[in-house]
C-alpha positions as CSV (number, residue, x, y, z in Angstrom):
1,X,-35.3,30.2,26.3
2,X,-36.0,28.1,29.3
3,X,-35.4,24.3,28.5
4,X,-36.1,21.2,30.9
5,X,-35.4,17.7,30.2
6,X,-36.7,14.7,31.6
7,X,-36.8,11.2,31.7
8,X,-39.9,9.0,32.9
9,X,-38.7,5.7,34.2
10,X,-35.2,6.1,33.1
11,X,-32.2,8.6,33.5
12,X,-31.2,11.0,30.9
13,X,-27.4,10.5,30.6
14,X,-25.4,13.3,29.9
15,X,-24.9,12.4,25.9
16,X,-28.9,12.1,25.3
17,X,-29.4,15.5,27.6
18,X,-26.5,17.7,25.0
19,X,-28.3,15.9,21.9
20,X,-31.5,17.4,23.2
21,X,-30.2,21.0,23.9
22,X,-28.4,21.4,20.1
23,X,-32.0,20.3,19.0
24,X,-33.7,22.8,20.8
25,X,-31.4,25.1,20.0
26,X,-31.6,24.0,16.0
27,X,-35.4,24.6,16.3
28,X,-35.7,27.3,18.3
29,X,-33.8,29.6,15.5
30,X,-37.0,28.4,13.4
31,X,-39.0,29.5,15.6
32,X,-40.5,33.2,16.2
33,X,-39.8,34.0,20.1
34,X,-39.6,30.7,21.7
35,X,-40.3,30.9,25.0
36,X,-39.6,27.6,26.5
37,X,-38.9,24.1,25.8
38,X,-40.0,20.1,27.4
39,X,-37.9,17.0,26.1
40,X,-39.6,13.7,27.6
41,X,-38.0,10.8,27.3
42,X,-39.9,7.5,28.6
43,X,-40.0,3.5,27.4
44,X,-42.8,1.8,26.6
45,X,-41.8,-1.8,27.1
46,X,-39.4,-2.3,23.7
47,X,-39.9,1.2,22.3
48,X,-38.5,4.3,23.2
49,X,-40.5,7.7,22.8
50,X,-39.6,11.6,23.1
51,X,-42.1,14.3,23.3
52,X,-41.0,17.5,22.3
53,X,-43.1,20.4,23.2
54,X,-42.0,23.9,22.3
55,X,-44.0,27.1,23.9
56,X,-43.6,30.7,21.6
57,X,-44.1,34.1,22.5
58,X,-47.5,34.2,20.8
59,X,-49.3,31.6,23.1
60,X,-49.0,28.3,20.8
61,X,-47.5,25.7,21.9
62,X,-46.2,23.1,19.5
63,X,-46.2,19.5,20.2
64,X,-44.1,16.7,18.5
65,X,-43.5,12.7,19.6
66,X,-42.4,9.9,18.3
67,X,-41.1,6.5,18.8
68,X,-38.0,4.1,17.7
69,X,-36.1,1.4,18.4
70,X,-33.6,3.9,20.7
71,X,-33.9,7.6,22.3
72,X,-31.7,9.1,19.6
73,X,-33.7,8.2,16.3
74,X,-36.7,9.5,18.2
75,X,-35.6,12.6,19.0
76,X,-35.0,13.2,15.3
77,X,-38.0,11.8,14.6
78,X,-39.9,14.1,16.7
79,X,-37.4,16.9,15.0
80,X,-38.8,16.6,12.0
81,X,-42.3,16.6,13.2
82,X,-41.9,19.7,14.9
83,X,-39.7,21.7,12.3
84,X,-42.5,20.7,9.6
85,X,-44.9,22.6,12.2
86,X,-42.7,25.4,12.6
87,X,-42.4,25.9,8.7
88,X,-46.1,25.9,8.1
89,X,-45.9,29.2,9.7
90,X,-48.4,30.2,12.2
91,X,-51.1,31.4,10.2
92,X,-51.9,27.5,9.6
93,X,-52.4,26.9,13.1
94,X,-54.6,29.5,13.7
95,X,-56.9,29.0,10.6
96,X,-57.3,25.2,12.2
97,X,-58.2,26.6,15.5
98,X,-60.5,29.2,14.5
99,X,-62.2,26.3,12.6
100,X,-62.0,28.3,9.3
101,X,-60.2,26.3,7.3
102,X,-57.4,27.5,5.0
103,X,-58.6,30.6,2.6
């Protein structure tokens, strides 16, 4: 799995950029064939947000953000959001695109 991280308006240091990759890596054995992976850190005057976005084999791409007080609590916030994604299983996010509805 490809991963990239990035920072907008600040540098990653090296501690936040390891943090990162063992999340990836904790995710990506949830997922089915992850292809690639985006960690964006940025600040937003006194908050700090991460965007998480996770690509899989099957075309979807799963998004995640969140904001705290520092880098690190939103990176597990943004964990969470994206490993309840992951566990709804992909026949959730298709019956929402296809406009369906759950059967």
């Amino acid at each position: 799995m490809r991963t990239q991280i990035t920072g907008r308006h600040r540098p990653v240091s090296e501690d936040l950029r390891e943090r990162a990759e063992r999340v990836l890596q904790r995710l990506a054995s949830h997922a089915s064939r992850p292809v690639d992976a985006t960690v964006t850190f940025d600040n937003h005057s006194a908050q700090c947000s991460v965007e998480l976005r996770l690509h899989l084999s099957s075309g979807d791409m799963l998004v995640a953000s969140a904001t705290a007080a520092d880098h690190r609590s939103a990176l597990d916030r943004a964990e969470q959001k994206l490993r309840r994604q992951l566990e709804k299983g992909p026949r959730a996010r298709r019956s929402r695109r296809a406009g369906t509805g759950p059967q």
